[in-house]
PDB file with one MODEL, atoms N, CA, C and O in Angstrom:
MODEL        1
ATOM      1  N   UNK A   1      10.109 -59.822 -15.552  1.00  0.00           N
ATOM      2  CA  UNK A   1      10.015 -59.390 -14.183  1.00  0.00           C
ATOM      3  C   UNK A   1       9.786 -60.610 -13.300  1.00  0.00           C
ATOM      4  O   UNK A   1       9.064 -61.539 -13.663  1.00  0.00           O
ATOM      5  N   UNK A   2      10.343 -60.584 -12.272  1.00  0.00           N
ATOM      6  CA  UNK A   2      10.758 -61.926 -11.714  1.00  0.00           C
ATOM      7  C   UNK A   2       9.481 -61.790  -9.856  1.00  0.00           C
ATOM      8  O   UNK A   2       9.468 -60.909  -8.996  1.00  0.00           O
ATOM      9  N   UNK A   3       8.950 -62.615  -9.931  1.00  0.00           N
ATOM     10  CA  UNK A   3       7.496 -62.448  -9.275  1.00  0.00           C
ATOM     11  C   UNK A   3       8.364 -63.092  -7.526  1.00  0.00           C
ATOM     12  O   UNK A   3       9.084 -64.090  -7.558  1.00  0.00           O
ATOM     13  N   UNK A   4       8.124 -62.372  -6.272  1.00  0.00           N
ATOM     14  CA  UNK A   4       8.972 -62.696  -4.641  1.00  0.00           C
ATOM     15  C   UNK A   4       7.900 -63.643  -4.237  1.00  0.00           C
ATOM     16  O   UNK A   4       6.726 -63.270  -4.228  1.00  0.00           O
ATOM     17  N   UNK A   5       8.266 -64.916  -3.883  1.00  0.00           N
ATOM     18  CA  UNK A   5       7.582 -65.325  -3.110  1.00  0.00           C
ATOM     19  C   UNK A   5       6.915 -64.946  -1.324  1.00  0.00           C
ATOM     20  O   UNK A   5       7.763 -65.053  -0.438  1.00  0.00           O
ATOM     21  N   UNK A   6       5.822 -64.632  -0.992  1.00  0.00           N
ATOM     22  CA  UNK A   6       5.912 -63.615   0.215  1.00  0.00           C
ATOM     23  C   UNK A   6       5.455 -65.082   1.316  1.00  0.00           C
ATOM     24  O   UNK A   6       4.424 -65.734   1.148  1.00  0.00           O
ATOM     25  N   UNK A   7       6.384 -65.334   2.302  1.00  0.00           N
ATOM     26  CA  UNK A   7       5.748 -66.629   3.241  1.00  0.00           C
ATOM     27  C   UNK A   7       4.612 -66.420   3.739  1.00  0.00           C
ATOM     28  O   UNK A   7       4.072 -65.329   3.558  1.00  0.00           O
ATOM     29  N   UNK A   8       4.041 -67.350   4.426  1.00  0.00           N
ATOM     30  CA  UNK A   8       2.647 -66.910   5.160  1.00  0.00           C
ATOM     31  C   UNK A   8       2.469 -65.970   6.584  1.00  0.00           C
ATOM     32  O   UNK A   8       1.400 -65.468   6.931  1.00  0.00           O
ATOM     33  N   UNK A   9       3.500 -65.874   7.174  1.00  0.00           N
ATOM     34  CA  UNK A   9       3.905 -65.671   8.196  1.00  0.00           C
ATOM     35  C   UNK A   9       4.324 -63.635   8.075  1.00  0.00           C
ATOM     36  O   UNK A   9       3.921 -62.779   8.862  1.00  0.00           O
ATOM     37  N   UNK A  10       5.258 -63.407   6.776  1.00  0.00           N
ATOM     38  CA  UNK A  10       5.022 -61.702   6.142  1.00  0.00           C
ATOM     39  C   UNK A  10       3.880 -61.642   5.608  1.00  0.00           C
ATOM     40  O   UNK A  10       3.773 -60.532   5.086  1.00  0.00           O
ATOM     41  N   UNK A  11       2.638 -62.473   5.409  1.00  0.00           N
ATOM     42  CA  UNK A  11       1.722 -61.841   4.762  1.00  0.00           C
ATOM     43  C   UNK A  11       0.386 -61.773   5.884  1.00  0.00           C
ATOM     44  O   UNK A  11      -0.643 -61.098   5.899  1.00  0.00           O
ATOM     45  N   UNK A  12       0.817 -62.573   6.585  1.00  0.00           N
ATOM     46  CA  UNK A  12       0.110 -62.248   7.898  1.00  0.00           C
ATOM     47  C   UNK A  12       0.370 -60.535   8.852  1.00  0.00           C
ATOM     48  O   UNK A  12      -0.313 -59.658   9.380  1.00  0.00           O
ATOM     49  N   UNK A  13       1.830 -60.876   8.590  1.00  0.00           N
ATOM     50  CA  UNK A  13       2.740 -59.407   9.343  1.00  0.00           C
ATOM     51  C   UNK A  13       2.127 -58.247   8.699  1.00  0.00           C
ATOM     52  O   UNK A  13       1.837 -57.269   9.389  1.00  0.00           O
ATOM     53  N   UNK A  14       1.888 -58.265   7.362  1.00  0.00           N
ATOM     54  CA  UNK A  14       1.641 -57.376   6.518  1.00  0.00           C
ATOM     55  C   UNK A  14       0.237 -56.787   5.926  1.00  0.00           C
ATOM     56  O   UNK A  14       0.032 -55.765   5.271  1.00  0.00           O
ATOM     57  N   UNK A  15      -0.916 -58.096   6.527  1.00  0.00           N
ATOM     58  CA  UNK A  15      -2.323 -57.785   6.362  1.00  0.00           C
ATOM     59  C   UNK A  15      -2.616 -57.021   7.695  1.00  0.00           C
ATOM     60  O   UNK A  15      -3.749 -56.541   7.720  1.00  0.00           O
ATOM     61  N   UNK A  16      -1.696 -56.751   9.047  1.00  0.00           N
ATOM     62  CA  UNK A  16      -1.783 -57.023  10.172  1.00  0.00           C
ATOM     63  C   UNK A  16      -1.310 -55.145  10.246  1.00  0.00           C
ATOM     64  O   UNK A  16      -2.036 -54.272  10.722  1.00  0.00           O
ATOM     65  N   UNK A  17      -0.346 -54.993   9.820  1.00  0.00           N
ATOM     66  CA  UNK A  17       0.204 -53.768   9.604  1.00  0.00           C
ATOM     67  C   UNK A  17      -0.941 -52.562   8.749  1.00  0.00           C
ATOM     68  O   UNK A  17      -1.176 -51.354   8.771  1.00  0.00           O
ATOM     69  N   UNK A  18      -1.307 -53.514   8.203  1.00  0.00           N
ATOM     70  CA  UNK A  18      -2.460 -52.397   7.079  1.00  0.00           C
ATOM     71  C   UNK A  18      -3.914 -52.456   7.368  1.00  0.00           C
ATOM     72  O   UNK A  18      -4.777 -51.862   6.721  1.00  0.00           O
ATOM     73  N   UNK A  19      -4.142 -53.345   8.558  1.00  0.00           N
ATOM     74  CA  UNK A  19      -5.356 -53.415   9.275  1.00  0.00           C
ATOM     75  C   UNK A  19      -5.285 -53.018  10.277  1.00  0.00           C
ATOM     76  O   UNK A  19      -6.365 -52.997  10.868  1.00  0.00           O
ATOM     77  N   UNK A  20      -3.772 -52.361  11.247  1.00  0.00           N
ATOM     78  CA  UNK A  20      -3.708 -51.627  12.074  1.00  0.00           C
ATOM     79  C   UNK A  20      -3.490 -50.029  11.636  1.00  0.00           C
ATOM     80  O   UNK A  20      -3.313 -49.092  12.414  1.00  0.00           O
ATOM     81  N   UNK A  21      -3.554 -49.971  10.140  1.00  0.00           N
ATOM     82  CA  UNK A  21      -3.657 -48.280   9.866  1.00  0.00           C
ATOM     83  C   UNK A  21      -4.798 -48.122   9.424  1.00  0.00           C
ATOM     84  O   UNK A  21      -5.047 -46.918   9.363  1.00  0.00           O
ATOM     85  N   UNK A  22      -5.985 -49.020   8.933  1.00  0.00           N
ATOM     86  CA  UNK A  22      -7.193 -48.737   9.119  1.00  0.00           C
ATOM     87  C   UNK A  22      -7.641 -48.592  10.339  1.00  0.00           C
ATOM     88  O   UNK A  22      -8.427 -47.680  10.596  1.00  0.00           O
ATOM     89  N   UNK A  23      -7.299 -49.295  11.100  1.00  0.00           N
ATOM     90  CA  UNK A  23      -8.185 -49.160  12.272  1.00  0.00           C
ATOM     91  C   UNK A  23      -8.066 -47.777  13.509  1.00  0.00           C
ATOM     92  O   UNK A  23      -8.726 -47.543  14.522  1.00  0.00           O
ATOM     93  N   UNK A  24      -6.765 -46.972  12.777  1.00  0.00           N
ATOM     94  CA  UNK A  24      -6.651 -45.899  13.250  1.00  0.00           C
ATOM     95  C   UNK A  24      -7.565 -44.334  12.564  1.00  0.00           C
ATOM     96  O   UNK A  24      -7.822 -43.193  12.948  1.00  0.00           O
ATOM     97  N   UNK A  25      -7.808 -45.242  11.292  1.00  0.00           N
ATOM     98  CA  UNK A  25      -9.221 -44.079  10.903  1.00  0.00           C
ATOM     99  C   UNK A  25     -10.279 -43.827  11.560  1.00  0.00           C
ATOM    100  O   UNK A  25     -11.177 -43.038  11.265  1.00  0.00           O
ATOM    101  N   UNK A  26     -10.153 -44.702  12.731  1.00  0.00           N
ATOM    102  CA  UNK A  26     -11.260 -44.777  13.599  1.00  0.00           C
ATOM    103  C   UNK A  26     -11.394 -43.286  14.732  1.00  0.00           C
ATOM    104  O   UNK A  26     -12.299 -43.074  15.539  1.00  0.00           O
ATOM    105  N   UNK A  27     -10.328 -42.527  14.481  1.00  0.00           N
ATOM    106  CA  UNK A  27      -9.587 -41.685  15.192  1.00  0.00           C
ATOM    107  C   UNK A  27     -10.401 -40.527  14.749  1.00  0.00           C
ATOM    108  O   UNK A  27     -10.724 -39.754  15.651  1.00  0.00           O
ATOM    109  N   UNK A  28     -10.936 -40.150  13.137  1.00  0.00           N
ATOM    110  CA  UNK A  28     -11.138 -39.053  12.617  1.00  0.00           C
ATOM    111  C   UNK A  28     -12.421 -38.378  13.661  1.00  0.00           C
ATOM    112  O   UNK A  28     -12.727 -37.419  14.370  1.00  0.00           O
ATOM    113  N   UNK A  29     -12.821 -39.561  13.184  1.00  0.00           N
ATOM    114  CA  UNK A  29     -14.806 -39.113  13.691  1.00  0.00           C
ATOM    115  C   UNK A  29     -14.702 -38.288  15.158  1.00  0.00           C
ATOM    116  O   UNK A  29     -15.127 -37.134  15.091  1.00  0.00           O
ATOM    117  N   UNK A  30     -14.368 -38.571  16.024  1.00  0.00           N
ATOM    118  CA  UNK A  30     -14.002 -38.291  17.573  1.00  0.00           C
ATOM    119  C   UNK A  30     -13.538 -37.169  17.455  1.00  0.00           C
ATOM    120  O   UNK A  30     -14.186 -36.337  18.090  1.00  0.00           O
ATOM    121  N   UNK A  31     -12.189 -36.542  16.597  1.00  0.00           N
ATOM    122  CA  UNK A  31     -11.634 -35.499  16.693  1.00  0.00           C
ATOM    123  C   UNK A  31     -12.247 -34.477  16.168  1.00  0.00           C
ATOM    124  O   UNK A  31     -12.018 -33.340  16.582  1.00  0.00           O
ATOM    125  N   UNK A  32     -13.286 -34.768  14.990  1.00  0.00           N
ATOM    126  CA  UNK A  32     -14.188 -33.561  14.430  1.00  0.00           C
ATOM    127  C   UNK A  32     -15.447 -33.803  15.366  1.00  0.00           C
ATOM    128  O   UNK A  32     -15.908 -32.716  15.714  1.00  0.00           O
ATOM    129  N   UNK A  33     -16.057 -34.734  15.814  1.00  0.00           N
ATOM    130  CA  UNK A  33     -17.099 -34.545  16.976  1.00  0.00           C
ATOM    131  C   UNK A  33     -16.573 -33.833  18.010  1.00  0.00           C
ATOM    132  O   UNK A  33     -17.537 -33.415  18.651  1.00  0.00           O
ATOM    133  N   UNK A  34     -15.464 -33.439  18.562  1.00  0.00           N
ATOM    134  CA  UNK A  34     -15.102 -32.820  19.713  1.00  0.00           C
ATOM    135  C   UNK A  34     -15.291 -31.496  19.547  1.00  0.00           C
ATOM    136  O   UNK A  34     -16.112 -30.766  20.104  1.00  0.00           O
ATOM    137  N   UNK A  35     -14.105 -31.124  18.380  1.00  0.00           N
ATOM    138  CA  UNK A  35     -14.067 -30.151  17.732  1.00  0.00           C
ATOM    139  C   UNK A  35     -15.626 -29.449  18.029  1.00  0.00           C
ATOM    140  O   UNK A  35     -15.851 -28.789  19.043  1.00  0.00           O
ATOM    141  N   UNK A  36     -16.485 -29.672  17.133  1.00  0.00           N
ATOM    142  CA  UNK A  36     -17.682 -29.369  17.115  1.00  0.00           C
ATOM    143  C   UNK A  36     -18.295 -29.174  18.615  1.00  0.00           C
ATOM    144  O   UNK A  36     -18.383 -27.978  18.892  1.00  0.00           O
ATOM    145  N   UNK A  37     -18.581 -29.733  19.280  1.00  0.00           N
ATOM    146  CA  UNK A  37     -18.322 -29.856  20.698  1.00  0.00           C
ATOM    147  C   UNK A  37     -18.235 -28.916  21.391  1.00  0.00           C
ATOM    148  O   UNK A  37     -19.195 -28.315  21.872  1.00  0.00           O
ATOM    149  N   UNK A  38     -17.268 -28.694  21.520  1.00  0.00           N
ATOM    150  CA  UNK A  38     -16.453 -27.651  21.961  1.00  0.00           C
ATOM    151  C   UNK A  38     -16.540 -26.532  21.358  1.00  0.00           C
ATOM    152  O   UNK A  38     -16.271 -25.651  22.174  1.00  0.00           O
ATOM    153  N   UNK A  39     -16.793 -26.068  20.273  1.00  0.00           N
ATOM    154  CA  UNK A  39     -17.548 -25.213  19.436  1.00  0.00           C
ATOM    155  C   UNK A  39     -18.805 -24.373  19.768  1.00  0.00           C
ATOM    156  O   UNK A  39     -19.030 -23.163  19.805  1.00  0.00           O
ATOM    157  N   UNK A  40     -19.485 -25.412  19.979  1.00  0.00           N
ATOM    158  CA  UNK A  40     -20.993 -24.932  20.453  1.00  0.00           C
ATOM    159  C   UNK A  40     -21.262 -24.647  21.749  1.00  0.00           C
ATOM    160  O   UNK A  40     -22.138 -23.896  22.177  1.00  0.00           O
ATOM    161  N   UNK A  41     -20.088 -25.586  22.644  1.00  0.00           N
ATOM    162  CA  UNK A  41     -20.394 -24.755  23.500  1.00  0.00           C
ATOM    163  C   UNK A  41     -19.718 -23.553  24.122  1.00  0.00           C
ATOM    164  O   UNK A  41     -20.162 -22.686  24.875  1.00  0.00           O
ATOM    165  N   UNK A  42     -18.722 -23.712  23.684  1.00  0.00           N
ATOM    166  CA  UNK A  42     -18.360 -21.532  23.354  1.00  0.00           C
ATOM    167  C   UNK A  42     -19.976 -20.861  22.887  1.00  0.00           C
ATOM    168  O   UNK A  42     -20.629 -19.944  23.384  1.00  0.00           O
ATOM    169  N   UNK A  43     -20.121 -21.346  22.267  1.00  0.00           N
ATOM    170  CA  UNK A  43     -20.781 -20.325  21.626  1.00  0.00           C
ATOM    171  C   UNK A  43     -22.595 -20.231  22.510  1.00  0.00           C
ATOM    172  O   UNK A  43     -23.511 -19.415  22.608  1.00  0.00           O
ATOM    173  N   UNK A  44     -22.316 -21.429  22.909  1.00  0.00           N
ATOM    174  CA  UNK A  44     -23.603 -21.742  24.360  1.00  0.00           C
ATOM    175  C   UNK A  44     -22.880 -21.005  25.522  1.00  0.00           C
ATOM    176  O   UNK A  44     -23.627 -20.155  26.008  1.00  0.00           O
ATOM    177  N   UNK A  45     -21.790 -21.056  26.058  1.00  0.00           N
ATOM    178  CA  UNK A  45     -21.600 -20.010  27.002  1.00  0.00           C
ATOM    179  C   UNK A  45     -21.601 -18.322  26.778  1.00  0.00           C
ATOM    180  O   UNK A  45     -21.830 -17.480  27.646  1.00  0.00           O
ATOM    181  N   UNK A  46     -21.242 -18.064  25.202  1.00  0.00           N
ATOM    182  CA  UNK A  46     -21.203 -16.738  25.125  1.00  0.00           C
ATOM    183  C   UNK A  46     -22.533 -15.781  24.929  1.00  0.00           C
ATOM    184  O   UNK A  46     -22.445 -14.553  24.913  1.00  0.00           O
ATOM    185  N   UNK A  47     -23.839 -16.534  24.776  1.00  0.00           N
ATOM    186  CA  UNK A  47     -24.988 -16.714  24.860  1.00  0.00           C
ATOM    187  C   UNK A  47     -25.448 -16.262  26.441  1.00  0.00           C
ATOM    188  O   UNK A  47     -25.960 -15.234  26.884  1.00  0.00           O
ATOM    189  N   UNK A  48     -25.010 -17.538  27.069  1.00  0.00           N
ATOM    190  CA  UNK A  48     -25.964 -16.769  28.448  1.00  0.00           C
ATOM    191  C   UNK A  48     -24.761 -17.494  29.035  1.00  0.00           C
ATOM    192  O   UNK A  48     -24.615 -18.698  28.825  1.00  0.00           O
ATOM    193  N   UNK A  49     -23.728 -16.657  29.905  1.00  0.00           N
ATOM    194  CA  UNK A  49     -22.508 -16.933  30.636  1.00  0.00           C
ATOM    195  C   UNK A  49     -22.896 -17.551  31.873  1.00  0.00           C
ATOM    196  O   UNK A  49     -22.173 -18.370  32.440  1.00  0.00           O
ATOM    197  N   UNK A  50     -24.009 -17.188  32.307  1.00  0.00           N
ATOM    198  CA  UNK A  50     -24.498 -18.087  33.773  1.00  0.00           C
ATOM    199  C   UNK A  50     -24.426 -19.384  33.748  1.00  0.00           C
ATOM    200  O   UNK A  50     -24.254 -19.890  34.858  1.00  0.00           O
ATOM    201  N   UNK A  51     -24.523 -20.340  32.568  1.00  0.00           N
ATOM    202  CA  UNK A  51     -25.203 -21.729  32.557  1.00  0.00           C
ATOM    203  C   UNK A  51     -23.345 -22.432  32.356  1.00  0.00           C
ATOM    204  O   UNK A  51     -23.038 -23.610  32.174  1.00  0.00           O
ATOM    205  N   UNK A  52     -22.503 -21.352  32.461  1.00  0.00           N
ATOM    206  CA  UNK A  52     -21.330 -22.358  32.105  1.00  0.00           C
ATOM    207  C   UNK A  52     -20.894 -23.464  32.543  1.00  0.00           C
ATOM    208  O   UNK A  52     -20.104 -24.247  32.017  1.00  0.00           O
ATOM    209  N   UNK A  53     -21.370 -23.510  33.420  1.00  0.00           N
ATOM    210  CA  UNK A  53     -20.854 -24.690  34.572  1.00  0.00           C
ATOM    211  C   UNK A  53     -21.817 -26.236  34.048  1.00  0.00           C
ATOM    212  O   UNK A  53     -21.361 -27.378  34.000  1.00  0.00           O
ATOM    213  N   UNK A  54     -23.137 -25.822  33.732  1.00  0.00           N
ATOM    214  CA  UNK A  54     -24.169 -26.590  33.231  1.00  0.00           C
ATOM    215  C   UNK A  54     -23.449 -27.343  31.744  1.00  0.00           C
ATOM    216  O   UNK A  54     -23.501 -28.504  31.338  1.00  0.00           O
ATOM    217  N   UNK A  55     -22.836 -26.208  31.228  1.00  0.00           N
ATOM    218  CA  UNK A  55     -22.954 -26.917  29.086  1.00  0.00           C
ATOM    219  C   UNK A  55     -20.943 -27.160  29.773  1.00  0.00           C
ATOM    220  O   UNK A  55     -20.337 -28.225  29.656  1.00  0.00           O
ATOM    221  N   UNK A  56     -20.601 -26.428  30.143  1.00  0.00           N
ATOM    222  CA  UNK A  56     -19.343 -27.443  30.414  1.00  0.00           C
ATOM    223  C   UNK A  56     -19.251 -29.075  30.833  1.00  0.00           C
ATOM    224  O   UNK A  56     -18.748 -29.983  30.171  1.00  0.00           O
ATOM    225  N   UNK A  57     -19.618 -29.115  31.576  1.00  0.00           N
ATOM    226  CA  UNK A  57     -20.206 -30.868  32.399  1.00  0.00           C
ATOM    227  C   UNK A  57     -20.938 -31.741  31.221  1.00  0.00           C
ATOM    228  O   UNK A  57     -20.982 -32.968  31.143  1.00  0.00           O
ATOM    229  N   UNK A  58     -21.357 -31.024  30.555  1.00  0.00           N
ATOM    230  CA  UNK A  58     -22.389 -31.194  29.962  1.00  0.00           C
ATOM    231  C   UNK A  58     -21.765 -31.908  28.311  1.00  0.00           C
ATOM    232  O   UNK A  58     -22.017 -32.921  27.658  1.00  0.00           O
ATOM    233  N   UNK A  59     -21.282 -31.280  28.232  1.00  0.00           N
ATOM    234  CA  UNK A  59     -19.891 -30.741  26.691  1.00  0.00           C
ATOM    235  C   UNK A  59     -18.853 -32.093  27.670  1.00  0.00           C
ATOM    236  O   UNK A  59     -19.235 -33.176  27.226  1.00  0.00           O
ATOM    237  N   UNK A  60     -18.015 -32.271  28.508  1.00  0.00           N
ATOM    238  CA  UNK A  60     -17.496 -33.005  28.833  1.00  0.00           C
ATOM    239  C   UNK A  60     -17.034 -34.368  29.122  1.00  0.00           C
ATOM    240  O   UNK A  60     -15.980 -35.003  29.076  1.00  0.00           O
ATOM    241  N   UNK A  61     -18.510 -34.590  29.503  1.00  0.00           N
ATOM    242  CA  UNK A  61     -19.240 -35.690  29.116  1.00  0.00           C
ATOM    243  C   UNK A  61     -19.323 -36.067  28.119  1.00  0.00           C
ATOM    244  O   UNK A  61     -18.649 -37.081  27.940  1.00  0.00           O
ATOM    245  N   UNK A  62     -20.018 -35.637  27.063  1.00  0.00           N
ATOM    246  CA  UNK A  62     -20.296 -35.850  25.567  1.00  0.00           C
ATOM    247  C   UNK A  62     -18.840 -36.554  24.813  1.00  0.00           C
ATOM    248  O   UNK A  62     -18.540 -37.540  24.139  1.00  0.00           O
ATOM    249  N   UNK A  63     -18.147 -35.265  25.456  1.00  0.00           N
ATOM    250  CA  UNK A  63     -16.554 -35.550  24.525  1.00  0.00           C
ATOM    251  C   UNK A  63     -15.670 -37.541  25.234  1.00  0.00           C
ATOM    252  O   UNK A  63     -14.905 -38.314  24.656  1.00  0.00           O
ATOM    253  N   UNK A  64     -16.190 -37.590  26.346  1.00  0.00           N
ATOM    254  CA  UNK A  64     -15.619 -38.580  26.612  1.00  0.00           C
ATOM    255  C   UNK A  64     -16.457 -39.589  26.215  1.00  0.00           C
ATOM    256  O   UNK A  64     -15.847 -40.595  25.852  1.00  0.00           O
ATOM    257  N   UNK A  65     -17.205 -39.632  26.183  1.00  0.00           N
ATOM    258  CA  UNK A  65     -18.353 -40.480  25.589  1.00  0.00           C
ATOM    259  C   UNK A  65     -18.091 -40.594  23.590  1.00  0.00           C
ATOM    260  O   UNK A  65     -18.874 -41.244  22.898  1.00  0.00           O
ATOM    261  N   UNK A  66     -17.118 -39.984  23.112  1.00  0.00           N
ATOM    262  CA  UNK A  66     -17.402 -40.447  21.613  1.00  0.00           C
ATOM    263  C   UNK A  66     -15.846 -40.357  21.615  1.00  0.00           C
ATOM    264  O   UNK A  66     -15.301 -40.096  20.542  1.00  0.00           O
ATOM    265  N   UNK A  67     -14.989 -40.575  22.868  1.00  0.00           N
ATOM    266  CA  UNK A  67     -13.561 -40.563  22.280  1.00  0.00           C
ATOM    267  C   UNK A  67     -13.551 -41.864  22.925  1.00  0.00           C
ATOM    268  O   UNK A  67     -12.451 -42.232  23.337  1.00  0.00           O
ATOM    269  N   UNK A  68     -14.854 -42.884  23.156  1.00  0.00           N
ATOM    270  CA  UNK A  68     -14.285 -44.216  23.531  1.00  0.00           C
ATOM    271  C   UNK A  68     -14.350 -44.997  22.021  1.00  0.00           C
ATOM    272  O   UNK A  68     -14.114 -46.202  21.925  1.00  0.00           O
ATOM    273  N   UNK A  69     -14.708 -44.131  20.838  1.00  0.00           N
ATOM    274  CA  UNK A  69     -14.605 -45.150  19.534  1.00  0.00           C
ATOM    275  C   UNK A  69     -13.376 -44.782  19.273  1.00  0.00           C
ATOM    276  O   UNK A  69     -12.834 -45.658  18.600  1.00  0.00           O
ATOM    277  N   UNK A  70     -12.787 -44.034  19.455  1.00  0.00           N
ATOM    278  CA  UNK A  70     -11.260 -43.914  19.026  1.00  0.00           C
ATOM    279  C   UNK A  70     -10.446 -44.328  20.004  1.00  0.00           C
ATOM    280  O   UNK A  70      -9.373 -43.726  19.983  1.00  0.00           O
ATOM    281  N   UNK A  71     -10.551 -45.166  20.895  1.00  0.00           N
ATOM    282  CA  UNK A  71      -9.672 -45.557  21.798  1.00  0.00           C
ATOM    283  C   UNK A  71     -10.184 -47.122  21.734  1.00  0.00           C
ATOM    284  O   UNK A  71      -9.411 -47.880  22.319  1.00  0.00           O
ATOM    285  N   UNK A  72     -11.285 -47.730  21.166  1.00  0.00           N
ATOM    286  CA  UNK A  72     -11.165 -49.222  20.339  1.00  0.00           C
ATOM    287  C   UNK A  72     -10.258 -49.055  19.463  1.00  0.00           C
ATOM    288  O   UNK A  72      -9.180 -49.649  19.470  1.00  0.00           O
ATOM    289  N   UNK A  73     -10.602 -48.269  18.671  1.00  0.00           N
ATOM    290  CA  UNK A  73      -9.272 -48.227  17.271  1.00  0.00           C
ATOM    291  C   UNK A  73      -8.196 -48.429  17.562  1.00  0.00           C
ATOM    292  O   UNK A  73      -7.323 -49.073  16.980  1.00  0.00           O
ATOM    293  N   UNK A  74      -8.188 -47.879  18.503  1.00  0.00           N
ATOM    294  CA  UNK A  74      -6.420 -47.455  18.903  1.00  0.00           C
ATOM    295  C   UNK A  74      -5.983 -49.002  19.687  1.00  0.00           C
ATOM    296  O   UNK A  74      -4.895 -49.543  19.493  1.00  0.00           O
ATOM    297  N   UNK A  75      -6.811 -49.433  20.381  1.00  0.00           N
ATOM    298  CA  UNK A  75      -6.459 -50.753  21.396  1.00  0.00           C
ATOM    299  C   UNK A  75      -6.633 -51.930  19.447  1.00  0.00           C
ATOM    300  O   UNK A  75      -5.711 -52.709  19.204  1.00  0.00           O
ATOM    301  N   UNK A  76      -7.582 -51.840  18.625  1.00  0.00           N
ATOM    302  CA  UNK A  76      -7.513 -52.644  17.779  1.00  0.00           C
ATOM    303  C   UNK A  76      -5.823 -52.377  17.264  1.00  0.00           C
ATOM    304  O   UNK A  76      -4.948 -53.202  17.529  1.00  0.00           O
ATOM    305  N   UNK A  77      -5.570 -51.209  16.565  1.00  0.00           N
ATOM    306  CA  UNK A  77      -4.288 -51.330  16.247  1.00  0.00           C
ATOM    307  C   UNK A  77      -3.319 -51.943  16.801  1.00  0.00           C
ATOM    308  O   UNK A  77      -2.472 -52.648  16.252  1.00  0.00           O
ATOM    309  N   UNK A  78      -3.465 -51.602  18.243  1.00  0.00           N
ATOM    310  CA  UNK A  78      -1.830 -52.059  19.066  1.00  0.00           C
ATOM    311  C   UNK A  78      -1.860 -53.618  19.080  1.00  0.00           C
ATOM    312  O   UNK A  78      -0.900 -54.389  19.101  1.00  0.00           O
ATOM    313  N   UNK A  79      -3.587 -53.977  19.058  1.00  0.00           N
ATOM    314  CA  UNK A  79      -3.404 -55.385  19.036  1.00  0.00           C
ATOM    315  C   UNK A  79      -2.632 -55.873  18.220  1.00  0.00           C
ATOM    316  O   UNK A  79      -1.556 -56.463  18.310  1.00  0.00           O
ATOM    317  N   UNK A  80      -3.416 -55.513  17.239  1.00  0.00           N
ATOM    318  CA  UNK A  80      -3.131 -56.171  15.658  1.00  0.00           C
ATOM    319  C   UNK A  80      -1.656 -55.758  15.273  1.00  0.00           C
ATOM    320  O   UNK A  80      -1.429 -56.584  14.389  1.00  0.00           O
ATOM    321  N   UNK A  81      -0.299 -54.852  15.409  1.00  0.00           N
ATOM    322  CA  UNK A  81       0.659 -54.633  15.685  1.00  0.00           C
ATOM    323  C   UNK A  81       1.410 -55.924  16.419  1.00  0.00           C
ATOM    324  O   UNK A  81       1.910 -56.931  15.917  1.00  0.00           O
ATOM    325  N   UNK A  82       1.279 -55.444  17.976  1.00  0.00           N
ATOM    326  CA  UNK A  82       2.199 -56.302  18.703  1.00  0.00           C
ATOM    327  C   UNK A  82       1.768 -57.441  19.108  1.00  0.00           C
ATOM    328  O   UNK A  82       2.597 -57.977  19.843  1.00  0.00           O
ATOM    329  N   UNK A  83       0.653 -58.165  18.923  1.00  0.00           N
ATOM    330  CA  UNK A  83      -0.051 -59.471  19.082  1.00  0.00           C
ATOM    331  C   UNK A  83      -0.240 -60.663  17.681  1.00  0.00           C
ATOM    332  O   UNK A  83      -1.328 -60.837  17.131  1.00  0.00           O
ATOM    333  N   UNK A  84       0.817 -61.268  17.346  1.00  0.00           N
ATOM    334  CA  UNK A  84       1.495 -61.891  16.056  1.00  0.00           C
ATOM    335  C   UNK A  84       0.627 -63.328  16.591  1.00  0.00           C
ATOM    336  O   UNK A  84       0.829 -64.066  17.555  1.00  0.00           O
ATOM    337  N   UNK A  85      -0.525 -63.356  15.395  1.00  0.00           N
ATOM    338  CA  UNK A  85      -0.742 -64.877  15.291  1.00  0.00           C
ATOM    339  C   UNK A  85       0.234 -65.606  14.523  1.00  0.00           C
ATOM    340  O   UNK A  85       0.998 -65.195  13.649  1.00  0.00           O
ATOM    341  N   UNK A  86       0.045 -66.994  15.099  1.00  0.00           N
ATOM    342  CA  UNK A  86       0.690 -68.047  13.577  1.00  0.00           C
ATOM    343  C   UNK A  86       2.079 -68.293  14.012  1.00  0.00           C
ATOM    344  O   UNK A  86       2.887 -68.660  13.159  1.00  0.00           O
ATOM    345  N   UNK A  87       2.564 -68.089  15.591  1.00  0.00           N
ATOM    346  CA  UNK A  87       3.971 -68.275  16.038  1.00  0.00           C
ATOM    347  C   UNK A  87       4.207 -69.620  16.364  1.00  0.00           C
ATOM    348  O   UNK A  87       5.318 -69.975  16.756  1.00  0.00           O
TER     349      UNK A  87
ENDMDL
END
């Protein structure tokens, strides 16, 4: 079996490619924290319907506040994608 030499330049491309699909795992956490989220507070409005306005704002907040770790991920990926050291 005859062994490819890989240049430095594809193995850069290629540590770069597989460190921009890790860094999109960064995505999970946010989408099941929302989930949840949003969950409870259904279930906080169906409780006492007066306060909706309160756990909505409330719930809204929260959700934008833990979808800024998945939007590093996401800015790490695109970096690490379309921003090629070593040119």
């Amino acid at each position: 079996m005859e062994m490819s030499n890989i240049s430095g330049q594809d193995y850069v491309n290629a540590m770069s490619a597989l460190g921009a699909g890790i860094a999109m795992i960064a995505g999970l956490g946010p989408g099941i924290g929302q989930g949840i989220a949003a969950s409870k507070a259904c279930e906080a409005v169906g409780r006492n319907p007066g306060a909706k306005s309160a756990v909505t704002s409330t719930m809204l907040l929260g959700q934008a506040v833990a979808e800024t770790t998945g939007l590093y991920g996401f800015a790490v990926a695109i970096i690490l994608m379309f921003v090629k050291p070593f040119k």
